[in-house]
N, C-alpha and C positions, 0 to 999 in steps of 0.2 A: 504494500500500500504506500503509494508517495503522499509526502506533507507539500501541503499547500502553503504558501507563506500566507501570515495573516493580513498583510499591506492591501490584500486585493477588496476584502471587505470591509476595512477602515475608511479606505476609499471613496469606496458608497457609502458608507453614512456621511464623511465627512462631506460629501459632493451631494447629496441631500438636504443635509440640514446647510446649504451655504447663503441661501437669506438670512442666518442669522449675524448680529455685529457685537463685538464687544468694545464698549466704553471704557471709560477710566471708570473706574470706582465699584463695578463687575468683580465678583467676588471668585475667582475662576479658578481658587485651589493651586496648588502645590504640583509644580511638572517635577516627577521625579529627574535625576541625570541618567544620561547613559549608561550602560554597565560599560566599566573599562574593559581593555582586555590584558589578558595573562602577561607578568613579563614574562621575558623572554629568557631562556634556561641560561645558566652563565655559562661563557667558553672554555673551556679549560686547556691549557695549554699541556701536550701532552709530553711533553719533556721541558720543564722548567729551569732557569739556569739559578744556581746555587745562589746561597744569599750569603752579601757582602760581609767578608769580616771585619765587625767593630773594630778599632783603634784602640790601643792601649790606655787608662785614665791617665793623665797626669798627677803626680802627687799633688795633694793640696799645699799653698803657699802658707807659712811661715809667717806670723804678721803682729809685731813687736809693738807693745803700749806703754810707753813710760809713763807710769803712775804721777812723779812727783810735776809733770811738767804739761797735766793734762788742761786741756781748755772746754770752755760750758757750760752750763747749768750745772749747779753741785745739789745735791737733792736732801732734800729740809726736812728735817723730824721734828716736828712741833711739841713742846715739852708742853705748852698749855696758852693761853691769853686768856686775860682779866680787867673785867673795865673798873672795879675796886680796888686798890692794894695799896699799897704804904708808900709806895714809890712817887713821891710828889713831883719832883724836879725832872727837867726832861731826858733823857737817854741815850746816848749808843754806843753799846759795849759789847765785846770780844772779850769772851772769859775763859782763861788756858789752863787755870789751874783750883784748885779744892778750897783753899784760904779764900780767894776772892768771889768764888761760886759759893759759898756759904755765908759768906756778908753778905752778898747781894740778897738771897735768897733768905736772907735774915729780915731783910727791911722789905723784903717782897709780901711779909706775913703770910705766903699761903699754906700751912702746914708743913708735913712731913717732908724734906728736902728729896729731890731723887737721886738717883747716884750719877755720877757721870764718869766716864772713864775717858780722862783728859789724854792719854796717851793714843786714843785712838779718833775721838772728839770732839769740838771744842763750840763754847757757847756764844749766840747773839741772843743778845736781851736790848730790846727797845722800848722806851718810856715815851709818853706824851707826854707826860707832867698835871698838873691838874688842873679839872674845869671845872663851871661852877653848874654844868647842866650834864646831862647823861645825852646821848648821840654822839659820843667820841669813841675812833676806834684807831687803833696801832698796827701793822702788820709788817712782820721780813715779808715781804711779796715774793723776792727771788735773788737767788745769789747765786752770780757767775763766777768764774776763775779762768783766769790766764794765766798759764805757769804758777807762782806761786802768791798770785795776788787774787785776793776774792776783793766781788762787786755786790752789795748787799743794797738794794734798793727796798726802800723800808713805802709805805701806804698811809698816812696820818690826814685819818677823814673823820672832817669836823660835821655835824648836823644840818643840812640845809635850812631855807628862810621859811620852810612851809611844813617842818619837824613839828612835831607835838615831842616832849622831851620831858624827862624829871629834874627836877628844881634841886636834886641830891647831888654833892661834889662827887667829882669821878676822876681816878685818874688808869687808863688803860697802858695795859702792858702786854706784849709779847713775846715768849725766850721760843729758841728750837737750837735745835743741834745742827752740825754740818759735820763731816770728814775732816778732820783736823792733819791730814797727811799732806807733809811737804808746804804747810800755808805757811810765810812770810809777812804775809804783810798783808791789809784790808782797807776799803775806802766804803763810806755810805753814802747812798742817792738818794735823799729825802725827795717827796713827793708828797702836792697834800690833793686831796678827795672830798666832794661831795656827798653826802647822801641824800638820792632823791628819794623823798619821801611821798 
């Protein structure tokens, strides 16, 4: 028995109904897509030529960091800030050793001292001094180092004109640690800030 395609009776109907028209807005459903067809089986090559042999790795390079003479950002461990403390007059100190970290930390009144182990090291403590409102804040922001010089840019932000504020004196403080390896010598960058409130 042979198959007839079905093209022939599609045909006629469609060559029947051909008075009719479709406008826009003719609700006319969903034409499905073609059915694709099959790919195509892949070639295979019946004698294939050998695969390249990789090159040898090179040893990884050797790549030397002198510690005492590095430059950057030196990364800040914050031992605490306080916008209350004993410390009235304003500040900026490099503390290298145990005698003077314990006076300071004397007049700082904030409890139990921490320990610090100055051989490996070494303290910044920044004072504002004292206000006679609360919206006063002190910060190390960030401390670089070139060779054996640190850059301690300190943040000293007073309350802006549109603060609601407490009438209590305050005087804020700041301390954190740095790497005390190979430092020489330091300089501070005051800066002062607003808060907008």
């Amino acid at each position: 028995m042979s198959r007839r395609p079905l093209v022939l009776p599609l045909l006629a109907i469609l060559t029947a109904c051909g008075s009719a028209s479709v406008r826009p807005g003719d609700d006319i459903g969903a034409i499905a897509p073609a059915p694709s067809a099959a790919p195509s089986p892949p070639v295979v090559d019946p004698d294939p030529a050998p695969a390249p042999t990789p090159a040898p790795e090179a040893p990884p390079a050797v790549v030397e960091v002198e510690k005492s003479d590095s430059a950057g950002e030196v990364e800040i461990r914050r031992i605490g800030s306080w916008v209350s403390s004993g410390v009235k007059g304003s500040r900026r100190l490099v503390i290298r050793d145990q005698r003077t970290w314990a006076a300071f930390w004397s007049e700082l009144g904030a409890g139990v001292r921490p320990e610090v182990n100055f051989t490996r090291d070494l303290v910044i403590a920044v004072a504002s001094g004292e206000h006679s409102s609360g919206g006063h804040q002190i910060a190390v922001q960030q401390v670089t180092r070139d060779g054996g010089e640190l850059r301690i840019e300190v943040v000293d932000t007073s309350p802006g004109p549109d603060c609601m504020t407490t009438s209590a004196l305050t005087q804020p403080v700041d301390v954190v640690l740095v790497p005390a390896d190979g430092v020489k010598g330091w300089s501070f960058i005051d800066r002062k800030g607003t808060n907008a409130c």
